[in-house]
N, C-alpha and C positions, 0 to 999 in steps of 0.2 A: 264210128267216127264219121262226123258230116263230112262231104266235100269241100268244105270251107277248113275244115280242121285240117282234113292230108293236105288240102294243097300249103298250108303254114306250115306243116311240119319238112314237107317236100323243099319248101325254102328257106328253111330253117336249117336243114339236113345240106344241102347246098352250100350255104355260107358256112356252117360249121364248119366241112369240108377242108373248103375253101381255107377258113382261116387256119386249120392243124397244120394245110400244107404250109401254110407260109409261115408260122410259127417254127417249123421245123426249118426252114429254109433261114428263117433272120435266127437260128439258135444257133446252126455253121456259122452265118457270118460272123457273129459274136464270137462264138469260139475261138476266130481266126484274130480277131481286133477287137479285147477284151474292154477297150476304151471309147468304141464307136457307140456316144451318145445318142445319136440319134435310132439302132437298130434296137437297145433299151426301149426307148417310148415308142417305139411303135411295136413291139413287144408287149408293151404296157398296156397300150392304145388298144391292141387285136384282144388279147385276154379279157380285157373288161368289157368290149363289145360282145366277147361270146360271152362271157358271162351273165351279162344284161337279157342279151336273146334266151337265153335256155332257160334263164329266172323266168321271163314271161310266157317260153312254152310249158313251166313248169316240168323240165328236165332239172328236176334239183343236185344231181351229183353232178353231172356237167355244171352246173351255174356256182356246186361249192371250190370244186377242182381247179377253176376257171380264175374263182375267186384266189384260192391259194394262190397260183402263178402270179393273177395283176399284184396282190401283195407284194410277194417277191421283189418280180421288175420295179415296185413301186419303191421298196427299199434299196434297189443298186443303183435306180434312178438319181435318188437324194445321199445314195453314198455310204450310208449304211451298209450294205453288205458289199462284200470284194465276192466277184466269180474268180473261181481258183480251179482247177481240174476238177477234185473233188463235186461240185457243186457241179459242173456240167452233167455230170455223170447221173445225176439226182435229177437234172432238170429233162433230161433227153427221158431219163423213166416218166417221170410225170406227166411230159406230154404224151407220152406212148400212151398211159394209162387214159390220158383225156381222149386222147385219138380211139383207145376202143370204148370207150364211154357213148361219142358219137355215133360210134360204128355198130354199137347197142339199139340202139334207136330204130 
């Protein structure tokens, strides 16, 4: 790997990071205020930025896993899907799963 290549992965790996923490962080709020529109898109918003990023490092299971989520939030967005207890319970694995995906890396 060039030194052009770690150091993108090195900043790659950073904002990943970065965003599982705060994913896990807006996934309590949500929890707590299942109708807080705006903690939704930016749920939406983080997901598809990591998604985009890992597509271009070619981290493809992070970029599909990523993609599953924005779907998701993109459907409770527009109303389609209700978060019910059930569905927390599925979303906190899945971010775990995306969280050791990065942590693969």
């Amino acid at each position: 790997m060039s030194n052009k290549e770690e150091e993108y992965k090195e900043i790659f790996l950073a904002e990943a990071l970065e965003n599982f923490e705060e994913i896990n962080r807006l996934l309590t709020v949500l929890e707590k205020n299942r109708s807080d529109k705006n903690t939704v898109h930016a749920l939406f918003r983080i997901t598809h930025t990591l998604k985009g990023n890992a597509a271009g490092m070619g981290y493809t299971a992070i970029a599909e896993m990523a993609h599953v989520l924005e779907d998701l939030f993109g459907e409770v967005r527009e109303g389609k899907i209700v978060l019910d207890e059930s569905l927390f319970g599925s979303l906190f694995k899945a971010v775990d799963t995306l969280g050791a995906l990065v942590n693969s890396v």
